[in-house]
C-alpha positions as CSV (number, residue, x, y, z in Angstrom):
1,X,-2.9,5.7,-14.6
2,X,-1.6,4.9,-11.4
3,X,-4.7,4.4,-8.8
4,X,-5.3,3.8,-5.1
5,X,-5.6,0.4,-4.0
6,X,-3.8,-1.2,-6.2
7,X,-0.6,-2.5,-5.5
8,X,2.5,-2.7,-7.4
9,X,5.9,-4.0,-7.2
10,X,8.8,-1.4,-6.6
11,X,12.4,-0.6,-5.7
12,X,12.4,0.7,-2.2
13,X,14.8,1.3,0.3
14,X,14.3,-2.2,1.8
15,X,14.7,-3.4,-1.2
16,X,12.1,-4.9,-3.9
17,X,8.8,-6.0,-2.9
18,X,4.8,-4.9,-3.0
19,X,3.8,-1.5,-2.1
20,X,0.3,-0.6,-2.0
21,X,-0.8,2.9,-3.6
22,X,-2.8,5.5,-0.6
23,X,-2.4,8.7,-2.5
24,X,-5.6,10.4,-4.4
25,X,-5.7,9.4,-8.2
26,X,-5.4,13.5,-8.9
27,X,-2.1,13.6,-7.1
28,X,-0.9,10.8,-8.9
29,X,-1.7,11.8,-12.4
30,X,1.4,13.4,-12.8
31,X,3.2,10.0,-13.0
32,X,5.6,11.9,-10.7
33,X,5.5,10.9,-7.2
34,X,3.1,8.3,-5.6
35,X,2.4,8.2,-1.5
36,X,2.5,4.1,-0.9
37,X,2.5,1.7,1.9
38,X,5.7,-0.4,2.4
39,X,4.9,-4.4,3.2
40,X,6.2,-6.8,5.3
41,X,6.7,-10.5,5.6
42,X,6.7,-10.3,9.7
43,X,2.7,-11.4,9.2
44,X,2.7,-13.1,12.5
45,X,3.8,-10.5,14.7
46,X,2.4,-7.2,12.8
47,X,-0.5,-8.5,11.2
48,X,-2.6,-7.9,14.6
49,X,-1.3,-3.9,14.9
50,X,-4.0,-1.6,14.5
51,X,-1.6,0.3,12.4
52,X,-0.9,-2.4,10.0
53,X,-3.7,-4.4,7.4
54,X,-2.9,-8.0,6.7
55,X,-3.0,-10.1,3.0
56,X,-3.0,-13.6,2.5
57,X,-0.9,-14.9,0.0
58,X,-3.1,-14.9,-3.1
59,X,-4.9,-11.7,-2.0
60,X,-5.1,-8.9,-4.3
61,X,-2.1,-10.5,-6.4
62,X,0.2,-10.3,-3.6
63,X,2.3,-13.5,-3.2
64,X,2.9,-14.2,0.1
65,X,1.5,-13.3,3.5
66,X,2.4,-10.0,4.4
67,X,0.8,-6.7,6.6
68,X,0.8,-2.7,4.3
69,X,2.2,-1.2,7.5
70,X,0.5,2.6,7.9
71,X,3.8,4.0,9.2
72,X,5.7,3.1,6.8
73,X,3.7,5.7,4.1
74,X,6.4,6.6,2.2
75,X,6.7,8.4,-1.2
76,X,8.3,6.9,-4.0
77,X,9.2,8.5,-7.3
78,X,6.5,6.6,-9.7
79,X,9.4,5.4,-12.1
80,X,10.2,3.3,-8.6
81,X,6.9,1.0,-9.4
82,X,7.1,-1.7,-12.0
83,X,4.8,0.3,-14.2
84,X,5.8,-2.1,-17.3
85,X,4.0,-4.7,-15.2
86,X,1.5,-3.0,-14.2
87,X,-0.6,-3.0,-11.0
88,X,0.0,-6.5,-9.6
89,X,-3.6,-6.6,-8.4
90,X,-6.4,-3.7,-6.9
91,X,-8.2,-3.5,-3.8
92,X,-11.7,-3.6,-2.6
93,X,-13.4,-0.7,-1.6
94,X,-13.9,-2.5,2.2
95,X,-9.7,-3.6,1.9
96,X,-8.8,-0.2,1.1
97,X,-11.0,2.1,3.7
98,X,-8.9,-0.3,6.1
99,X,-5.5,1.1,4.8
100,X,-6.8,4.4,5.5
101,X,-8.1,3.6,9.3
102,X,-4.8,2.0,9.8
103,X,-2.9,5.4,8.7
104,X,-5.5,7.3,11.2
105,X,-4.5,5.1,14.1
106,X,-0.6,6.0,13.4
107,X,-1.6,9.6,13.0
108,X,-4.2,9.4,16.0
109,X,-6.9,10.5,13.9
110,X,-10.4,9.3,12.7
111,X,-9.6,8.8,8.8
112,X,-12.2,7.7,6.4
113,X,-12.2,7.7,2.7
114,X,-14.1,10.3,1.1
């Protein structure tokens, strides 16, 4: 089952690297579709956006520095995430409510997790 928080490796359009799943466990049951945030490497310059939430390499089992960047939500078909790997890692409760306040500063909305 495919959860939020945890992060996965995946084909995207820039190519393979982490993604981190945002959408609701009941949407992703499905195995269908999956909403997830696209990483970057450009830690220095993004990692102090509001819109973006920074890892340390080592983090979460992510590899390298690198920021989830809120407006780059994107939706990926699940057969996109390495699922024969697995989740790569999973985020804390405190790591992940940031992921959501960095897609309500992109959105300009007060977000919280429920």
């Amino acid at each position: 089952m495919i959860r939020p928080g945890e992060p996965y490796m995946a084909d995207t359009d820039a190519g393979r690297r982490p993604v981190i799943v945002v959408s609701r466990e009941e949407l992703s049951r499905g195995n269908w579709v999956v909403a997830v945030l696209i990483t970057s490497t450009n830690f220095a310059t993004r990692s102090q956006m509001p819109h973006c939430v920074p890892f340390a390499a080592g983090e979460y089992g992510l590899t390298r520095d690198c920021v989830a960047q809120a407006e780059t939500i994107s939706y990926l078909a699940a057969a996109d995430l390495d699922l024969d790997s697995g989740a790569i890692g999973v985020l804390d409760e405190a790591r992940l409510r940031a992921l959501i306040k960095a897609i309500g500063n992109m959105l300009a909305s007060d977000c919280e997790p429920a």
